[in-house]
Backbone as CSV, one residue per row, in Angstrom:
resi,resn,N_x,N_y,N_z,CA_x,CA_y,CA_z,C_x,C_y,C_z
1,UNK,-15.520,23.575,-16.812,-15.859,22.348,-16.131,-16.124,22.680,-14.664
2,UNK,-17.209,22.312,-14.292,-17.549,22.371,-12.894,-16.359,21.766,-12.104
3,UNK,-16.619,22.300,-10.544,-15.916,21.657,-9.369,-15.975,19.913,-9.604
4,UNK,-17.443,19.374,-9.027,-18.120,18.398,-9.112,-17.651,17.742,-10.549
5,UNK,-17.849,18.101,-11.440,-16.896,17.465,-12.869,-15.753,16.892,-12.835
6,UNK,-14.906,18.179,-12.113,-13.581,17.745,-12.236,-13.167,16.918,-11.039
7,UNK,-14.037,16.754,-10.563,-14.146,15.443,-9.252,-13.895,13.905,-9.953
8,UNK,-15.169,14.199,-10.513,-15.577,12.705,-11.087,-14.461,12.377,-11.927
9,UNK,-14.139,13.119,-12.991,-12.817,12.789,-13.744,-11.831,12.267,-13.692
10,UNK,-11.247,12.999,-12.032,-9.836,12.570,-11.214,-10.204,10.829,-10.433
11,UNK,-11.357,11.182,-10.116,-11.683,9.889,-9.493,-12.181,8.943,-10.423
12,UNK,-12.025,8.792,-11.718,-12.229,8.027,-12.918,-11.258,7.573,-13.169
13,UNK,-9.624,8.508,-13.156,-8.737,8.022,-13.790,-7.871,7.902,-12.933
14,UNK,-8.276,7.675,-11.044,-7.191,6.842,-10.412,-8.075,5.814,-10.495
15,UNK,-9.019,5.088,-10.167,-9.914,3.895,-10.291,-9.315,3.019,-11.654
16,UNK,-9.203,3.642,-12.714,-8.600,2.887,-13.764,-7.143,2.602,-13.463
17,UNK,-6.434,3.577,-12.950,-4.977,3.372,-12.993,-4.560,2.335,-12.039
18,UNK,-5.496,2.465,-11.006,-5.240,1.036,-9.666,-5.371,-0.078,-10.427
19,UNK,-6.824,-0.024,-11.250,-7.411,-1.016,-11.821,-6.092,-2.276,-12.752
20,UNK,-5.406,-1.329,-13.268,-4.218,-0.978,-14.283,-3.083,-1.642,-13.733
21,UNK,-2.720,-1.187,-12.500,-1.556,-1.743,-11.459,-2.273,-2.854,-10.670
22,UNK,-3.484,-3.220,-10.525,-3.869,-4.328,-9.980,-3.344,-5.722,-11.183
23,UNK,-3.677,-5.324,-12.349,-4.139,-6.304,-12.921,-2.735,-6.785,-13.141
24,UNK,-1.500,-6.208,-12.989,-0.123,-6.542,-13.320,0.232,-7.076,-11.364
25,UNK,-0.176,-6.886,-10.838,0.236,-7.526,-9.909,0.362,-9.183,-9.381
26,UNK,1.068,-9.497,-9.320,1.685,-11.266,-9.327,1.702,-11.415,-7.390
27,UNK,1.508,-12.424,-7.574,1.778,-13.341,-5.875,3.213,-13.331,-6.101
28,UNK,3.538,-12.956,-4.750,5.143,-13.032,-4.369,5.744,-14.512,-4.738
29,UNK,6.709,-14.841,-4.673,7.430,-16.089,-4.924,8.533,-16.484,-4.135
30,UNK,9.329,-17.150,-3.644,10.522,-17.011,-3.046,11.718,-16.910,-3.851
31,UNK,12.450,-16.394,-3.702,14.188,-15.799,-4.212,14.336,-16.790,-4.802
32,UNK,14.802,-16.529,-5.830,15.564,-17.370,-6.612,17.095,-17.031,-7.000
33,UNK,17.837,-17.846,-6.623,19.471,-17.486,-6.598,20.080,-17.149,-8.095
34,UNK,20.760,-16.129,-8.140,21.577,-16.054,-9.559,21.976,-17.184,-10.088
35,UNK,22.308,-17.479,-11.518,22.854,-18.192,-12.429,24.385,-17.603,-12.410
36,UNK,25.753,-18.456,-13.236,26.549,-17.890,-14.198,26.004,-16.848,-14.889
37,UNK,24.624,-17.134,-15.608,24.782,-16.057,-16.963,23.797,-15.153,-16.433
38,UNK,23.129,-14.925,-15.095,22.729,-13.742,-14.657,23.958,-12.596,-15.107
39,UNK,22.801,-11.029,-14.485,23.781,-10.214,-14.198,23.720,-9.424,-12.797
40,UNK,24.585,-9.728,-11.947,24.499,-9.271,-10.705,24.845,-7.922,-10.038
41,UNK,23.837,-7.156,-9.674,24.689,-6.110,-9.269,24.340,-5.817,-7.617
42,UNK,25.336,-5.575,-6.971,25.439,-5.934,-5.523,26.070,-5.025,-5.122
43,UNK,25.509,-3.996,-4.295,26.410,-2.577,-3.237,25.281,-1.805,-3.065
44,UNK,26.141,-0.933,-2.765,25.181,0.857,-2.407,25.570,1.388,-2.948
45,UNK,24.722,2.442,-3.637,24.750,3.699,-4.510,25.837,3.513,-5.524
46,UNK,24.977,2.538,-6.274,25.574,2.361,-7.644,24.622,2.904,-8.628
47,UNK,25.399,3.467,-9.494,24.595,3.999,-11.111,24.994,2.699,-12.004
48,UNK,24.048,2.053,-12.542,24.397,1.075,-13.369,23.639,0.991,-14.674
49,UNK,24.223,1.087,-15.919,23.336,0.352,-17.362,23.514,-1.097,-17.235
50,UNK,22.545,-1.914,-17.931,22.844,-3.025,-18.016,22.087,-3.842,-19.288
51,UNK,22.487,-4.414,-20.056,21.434,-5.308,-20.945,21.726,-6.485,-20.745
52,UNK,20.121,-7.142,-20.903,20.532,-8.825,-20.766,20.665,-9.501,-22.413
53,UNK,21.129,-10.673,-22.472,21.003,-11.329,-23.606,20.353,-12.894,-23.620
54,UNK,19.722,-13.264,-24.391,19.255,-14.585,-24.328,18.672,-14.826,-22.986
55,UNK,17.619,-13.796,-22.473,16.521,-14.271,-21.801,17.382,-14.076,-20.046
56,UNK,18.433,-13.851,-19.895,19.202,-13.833,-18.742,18.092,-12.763,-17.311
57,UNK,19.299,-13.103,-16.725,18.300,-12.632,-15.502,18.699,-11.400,-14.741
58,UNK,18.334,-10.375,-14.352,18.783,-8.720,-13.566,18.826,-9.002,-12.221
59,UNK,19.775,-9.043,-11.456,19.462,-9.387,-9.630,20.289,-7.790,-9.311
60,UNK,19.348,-7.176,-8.569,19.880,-6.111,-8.340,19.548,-5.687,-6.695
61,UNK,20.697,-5.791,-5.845,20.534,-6.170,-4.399,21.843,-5.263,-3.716
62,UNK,21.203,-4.323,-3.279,21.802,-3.237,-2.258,21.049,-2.146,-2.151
63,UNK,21.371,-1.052,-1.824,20.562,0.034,-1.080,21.360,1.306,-1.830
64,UNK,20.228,2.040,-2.495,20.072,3.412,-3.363,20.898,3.327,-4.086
65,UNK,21.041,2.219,-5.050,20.693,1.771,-6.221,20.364,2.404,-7.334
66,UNK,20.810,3.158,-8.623,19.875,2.885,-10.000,20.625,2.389,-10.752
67,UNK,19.370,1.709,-11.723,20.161,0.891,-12.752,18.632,0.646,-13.623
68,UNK,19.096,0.958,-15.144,18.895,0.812,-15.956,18.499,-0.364,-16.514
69,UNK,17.752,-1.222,-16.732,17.682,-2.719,-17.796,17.735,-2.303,-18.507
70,UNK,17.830,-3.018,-19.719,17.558,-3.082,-21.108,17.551,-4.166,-21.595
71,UNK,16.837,-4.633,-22.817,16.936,-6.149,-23.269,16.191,-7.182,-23.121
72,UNK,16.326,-8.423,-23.267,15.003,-9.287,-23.223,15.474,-10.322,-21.967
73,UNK,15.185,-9.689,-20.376,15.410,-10.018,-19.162,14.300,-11.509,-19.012
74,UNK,15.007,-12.634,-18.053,13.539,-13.580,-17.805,13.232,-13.139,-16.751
75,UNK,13.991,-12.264,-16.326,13.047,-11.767,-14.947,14.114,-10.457,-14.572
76,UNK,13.736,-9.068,-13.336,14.705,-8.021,-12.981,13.891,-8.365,-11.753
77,UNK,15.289,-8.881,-10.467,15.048,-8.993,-9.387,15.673,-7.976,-8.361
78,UNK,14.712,-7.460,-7.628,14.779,-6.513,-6.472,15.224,-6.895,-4.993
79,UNK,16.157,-6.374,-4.648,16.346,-7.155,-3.129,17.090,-5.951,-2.306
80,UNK,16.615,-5.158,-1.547,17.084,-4.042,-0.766,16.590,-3.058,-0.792
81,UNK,16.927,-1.728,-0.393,16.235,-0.304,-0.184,16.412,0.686,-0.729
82,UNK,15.743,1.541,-1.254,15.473,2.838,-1.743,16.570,2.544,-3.373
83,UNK,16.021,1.451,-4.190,16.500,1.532,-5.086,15.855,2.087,-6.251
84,UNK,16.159,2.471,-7.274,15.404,3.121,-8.476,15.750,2.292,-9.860
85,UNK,14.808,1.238,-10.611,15.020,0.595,-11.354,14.645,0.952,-12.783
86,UNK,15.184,1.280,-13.562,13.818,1.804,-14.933,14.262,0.318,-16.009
87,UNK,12.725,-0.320,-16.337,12.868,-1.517,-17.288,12.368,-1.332,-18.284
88,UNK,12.720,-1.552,-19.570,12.226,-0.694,-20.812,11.685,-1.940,-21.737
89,UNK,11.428,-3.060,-21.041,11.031,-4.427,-22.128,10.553,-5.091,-20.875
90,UNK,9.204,-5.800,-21.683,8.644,-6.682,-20.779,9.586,-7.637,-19.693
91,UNK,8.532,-7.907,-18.741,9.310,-9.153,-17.953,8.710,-8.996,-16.694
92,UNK,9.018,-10.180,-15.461,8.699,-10.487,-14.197,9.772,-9.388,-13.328
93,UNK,9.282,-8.407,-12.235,9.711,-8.037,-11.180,9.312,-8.448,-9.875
94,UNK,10.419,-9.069,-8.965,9.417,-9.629,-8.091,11.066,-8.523,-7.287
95,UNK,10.076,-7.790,-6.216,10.650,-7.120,-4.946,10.687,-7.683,-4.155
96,UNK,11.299,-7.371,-3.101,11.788,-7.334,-1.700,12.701,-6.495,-0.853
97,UNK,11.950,-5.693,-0.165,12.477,-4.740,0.807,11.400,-3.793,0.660
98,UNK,11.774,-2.306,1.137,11.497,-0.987,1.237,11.619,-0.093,0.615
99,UNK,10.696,1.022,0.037,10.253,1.782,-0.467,11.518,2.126,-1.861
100,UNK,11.413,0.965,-2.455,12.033,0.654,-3.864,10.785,1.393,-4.513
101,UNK,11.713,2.062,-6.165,10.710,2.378,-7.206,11.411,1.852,-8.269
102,UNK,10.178,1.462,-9.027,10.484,0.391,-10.705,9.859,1.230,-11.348
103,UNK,10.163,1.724,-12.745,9.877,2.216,-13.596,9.487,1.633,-14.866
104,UNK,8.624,1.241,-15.886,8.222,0.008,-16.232,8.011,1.013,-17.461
105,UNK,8.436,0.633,-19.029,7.814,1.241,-20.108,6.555,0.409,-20.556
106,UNK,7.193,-1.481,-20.707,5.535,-1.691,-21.321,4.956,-2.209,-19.851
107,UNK,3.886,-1.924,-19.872,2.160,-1.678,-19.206,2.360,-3.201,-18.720
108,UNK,2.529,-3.984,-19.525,1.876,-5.758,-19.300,2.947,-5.989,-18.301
109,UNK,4.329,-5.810,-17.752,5.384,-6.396,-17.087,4.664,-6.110,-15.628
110,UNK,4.760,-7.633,-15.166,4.372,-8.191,-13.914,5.397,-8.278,-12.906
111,UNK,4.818,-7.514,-11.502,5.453,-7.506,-10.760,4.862,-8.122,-9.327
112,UNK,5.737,-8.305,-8.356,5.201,-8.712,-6.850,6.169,-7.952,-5.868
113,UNK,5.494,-7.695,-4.757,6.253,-6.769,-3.595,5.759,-7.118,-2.398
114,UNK,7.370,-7.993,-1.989,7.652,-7.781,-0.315,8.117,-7.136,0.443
115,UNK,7.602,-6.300,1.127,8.021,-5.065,2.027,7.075,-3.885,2.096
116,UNK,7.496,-2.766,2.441,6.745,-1.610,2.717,7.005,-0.226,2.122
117,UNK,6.603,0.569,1.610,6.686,1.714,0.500,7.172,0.851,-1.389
118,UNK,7.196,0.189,-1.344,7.747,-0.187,-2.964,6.678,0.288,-3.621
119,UNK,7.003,1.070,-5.003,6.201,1.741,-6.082,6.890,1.114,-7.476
120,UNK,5.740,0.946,-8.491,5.842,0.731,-9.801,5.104,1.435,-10.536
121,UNK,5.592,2.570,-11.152,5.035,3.290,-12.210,5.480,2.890,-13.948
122,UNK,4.716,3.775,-14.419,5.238,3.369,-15.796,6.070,4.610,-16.191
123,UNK,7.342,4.346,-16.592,8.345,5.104,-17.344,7.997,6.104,-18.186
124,UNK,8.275,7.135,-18.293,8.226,8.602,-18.755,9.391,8.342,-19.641
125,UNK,10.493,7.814,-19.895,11.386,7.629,-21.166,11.338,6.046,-21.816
């Protein structure tokens, strides 16, 4: 494969992948406060699993952060810095803060981001 080939290629398949992360991108919303049957997790440098049940909600708010979802979430909410989220079932992420990363298995889960460096890739497990 030519130089020039392998140009066009790379620049084929970030154009799709933006294309990809555009199309999951949502308008921000304002905070919405935990429930009782949320599940809250609140500090710094916590390792956390967590599953929701019956549609419940993920609020996950402190700084360097990971935690795991699992389950059928109505939403995994972001609120603080340099956290690392991996979500393995659809649902709404809406961020807030700084250079947070979400890890997303299915493709369709919609997210929004307030602040500066936040990344959403799709999950490798």
């Amino acid at each position: 494969m030519t130089k020039s080939s392998q140009l066009l290629v790379a620049a084929s398949l970030f154009l799709t992948t933006a294309i990809a992360h555009a199309q999951r991108e949502i308008t921000p919303t304002d905070f919405v406060k935990s429930t009782p049957n949320d599940i809250v997790i609140g500090g710094n440098d916590l390792a956390k699993d967590v599953t929701c049940t019956n549609g419940n909600s993920v609020y996950v708010e402190g700084q360097h952060n990971e935690v795991q979802v699992h389950g059928d979430c109505g939403a995994v909410r972001i609120r603080g810095n340099r956290n690392f989220v991996w979500v393995d079932r659809f649902t709404i992420i809406p961020v807030e803060g700084n250079d947070n990363t979400v890890f997303v298995r299915d493709t369709k889960t919609q997210y929004s981001s307030r602040g500066n460096g936040n990344r959403f890739e799709r999950s490798k497990h």
